[in-house]
N, C-alpha and C positions, 0 to 999 in steps of 0.2 A: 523033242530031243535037241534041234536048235537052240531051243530058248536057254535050255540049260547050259550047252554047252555058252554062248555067248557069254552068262553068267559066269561061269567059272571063269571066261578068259579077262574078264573084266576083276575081279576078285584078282588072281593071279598078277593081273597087269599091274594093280592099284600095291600089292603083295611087295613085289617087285619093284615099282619106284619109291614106296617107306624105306624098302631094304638100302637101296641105292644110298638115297639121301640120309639115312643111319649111318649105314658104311664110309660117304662120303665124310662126313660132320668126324666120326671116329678117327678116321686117318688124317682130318687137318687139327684134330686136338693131337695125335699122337706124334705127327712129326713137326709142330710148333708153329706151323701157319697160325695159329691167334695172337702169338706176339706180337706178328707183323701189324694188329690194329694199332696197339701203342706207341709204336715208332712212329706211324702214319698220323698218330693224335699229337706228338711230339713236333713232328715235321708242321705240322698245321699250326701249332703252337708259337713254334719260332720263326714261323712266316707272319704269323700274326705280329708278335716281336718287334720282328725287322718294321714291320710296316709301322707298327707305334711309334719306334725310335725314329724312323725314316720322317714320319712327321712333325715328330718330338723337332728334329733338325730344322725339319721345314720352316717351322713356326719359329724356332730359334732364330732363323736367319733372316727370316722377316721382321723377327722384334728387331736384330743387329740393325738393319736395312734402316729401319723406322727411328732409331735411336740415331743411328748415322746420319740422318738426314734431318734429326732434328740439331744435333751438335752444328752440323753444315749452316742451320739456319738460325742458330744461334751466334755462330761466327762472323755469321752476315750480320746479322743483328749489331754485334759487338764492334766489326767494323766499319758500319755506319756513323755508327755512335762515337767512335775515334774520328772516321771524317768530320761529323758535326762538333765536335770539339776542336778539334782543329782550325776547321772555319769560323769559330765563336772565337778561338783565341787569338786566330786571327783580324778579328773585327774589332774586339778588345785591342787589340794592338794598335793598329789603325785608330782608334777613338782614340786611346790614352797618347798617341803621338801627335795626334790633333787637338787634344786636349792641350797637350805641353808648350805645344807652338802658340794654342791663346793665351797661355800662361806667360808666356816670355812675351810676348805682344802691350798685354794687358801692364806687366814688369818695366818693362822699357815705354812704358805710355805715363807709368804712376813715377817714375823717375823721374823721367823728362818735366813733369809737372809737377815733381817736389822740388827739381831742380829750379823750374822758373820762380814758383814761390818764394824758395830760398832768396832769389835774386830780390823777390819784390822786398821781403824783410829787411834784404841787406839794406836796399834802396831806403826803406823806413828807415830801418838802425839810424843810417848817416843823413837823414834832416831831424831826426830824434835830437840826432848829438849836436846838430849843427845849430839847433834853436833851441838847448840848452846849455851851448856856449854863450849864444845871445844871452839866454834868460842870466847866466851867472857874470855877465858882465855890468849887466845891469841888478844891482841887489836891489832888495824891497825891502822896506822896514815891515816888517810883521806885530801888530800890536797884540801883547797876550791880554787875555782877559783878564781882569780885575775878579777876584775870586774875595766875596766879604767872609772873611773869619768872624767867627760868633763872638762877641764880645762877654765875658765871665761876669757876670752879676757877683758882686765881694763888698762885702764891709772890713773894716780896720776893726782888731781886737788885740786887746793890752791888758794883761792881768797886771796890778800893781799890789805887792805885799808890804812888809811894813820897811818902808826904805827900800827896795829891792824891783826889779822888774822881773816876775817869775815867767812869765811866760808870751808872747805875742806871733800876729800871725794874720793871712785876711782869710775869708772865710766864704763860702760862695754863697749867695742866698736867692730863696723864690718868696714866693708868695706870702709862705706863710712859716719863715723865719722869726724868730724870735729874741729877742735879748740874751735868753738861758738857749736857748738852742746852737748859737750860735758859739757860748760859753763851752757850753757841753762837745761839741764839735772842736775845740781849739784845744782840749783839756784830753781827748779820744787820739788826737793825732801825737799830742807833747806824754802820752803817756802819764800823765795827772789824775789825782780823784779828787770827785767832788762829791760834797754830802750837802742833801736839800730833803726839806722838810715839804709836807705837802703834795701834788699833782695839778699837772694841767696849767691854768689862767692863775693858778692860787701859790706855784711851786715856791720857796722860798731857799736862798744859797745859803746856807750855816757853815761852810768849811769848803776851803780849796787848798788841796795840797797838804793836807792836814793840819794848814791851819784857818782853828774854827775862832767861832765868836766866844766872846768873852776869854778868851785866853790871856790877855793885855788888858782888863777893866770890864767892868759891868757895862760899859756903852761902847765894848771894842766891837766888831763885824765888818760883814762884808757890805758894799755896797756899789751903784754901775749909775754912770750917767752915757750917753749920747749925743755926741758933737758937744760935749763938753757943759750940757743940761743934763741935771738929777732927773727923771720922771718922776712922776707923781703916783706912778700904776706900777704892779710886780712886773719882775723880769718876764714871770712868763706871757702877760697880754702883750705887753709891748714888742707893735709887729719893725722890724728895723729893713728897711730897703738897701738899693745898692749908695756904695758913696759914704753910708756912715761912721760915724769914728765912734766905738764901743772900747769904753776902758771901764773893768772891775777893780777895787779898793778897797783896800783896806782900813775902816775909819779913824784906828789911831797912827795913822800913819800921815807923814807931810806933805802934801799935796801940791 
């Protein structure tokens, strides 16, 4: 009878706290105790929140800090580098004023010693002049050279027609000048024609000035002697040198 009843109270007991915690659950669903988790998950939410932003700042303000201090050490930077310019254009300064002063040194050194120079030239100038008054008091005869002009190698040539002297003239001659050549040449310059028969050593004169042989008789022509001898040979072998006297003829003419 123990056993049982323990039993039962044990059932009953176990009965009775389901009930509880049934009834319990029932009445915080009924009067809204389970909203309270949401606000509570809410609340946890925006503590979370704060605490990210709160960070969010943290870091922000250590980027600021870090950024600040590198601006600060850029600054420095920057006016170091103003001082070192400063002292460089300083130094610059100092050089190019030292430099300036060698400059006027060096100005006033080239002066003074273009100025003595001057002095020495002048000094020259006046024994220059002083002993080209001498020299022009005393003249010098200066002897010009003798300069030989080429002497013109020429014969004399005298055309004679019938009574008449047509043409004359000298004639310059080389080597190998000729009797007729030299015809021919006096006859080129007076604007004359001449008609010959033959070429060369053989050439023979039948007309000057248009006039020809036989014009005046069966034995009229032309004919030439040298220094006042007939040759023996045609005009054209006979070679004539300088100095000769060449006269052409006319054979009926007065001689």
């Amino acid at each position: 009878m123990k056993k049982f009843t323990t039993k039962k109270l044990a059932i009953a007991f176990v009965a009775i706290a389901f009930l509880f915690i049934f009834g319990f659950t029932a009445y915080r669903g009924v009067t809204g105790q389970f909203q309270s988790q949401p606000t509570i998950s809410n609340e946890v939410k925006s503590a979370t929140k704060k605490k990210d932003t709160s960070k969010k700042e943290e870091t922000k303000q250590i980027e600021s800090q870090e950024e600040s201090k590198k601006t600060d050490t850029k600054s420095s930077a920057s006016s170091s580098k103003q001082e070192t310019k400063k002292q460089e254009t300083k130094k610059t300064e100092t050089k190019s004023s030292s430099c300036k002063q060698e400059t006027k040194k060096q100005d006033t050194k080239k002066t003074e010693t273009k100025s003595s120079s001057t002095k020495q030239e002048t000094k020259k100038t006046e024994t220059n002049t002083s002993s080209s008054k001498h020299e022009i008091s005393a003249p010098q005869h200066v002897e010009t050279p003798k300069q030989d002009t080429p002497v013109k190698q020429t014969v004399s040539i005298k055309v004679i027609g019938i009574n008449t002297a047509m043409m004359q003239g000298n004639i310059e001659v080389n080597s190998s000048s000729t009797a007729y050549s030299v015809l021919r040449e006096l006859a080129k310059q007076n604007g004359k024609s001449i008609s010959t028969k033959g070429f060369g050593s053989t050439v023979y004169v039948s007309g000057i000035d248009g006039l020809k042989e036989f014009d005046h008789g069966p034995s009229s022509g032309w004919m030439y002697k040298v220094n006042g001898t007939p040759p023996n040979i045609g005009a054209g072998a006979y070679k004539v040198k300088a100095g000769d006297t060449v006269i052409w003829y006319y054979v009926n003419a007065e001689q």
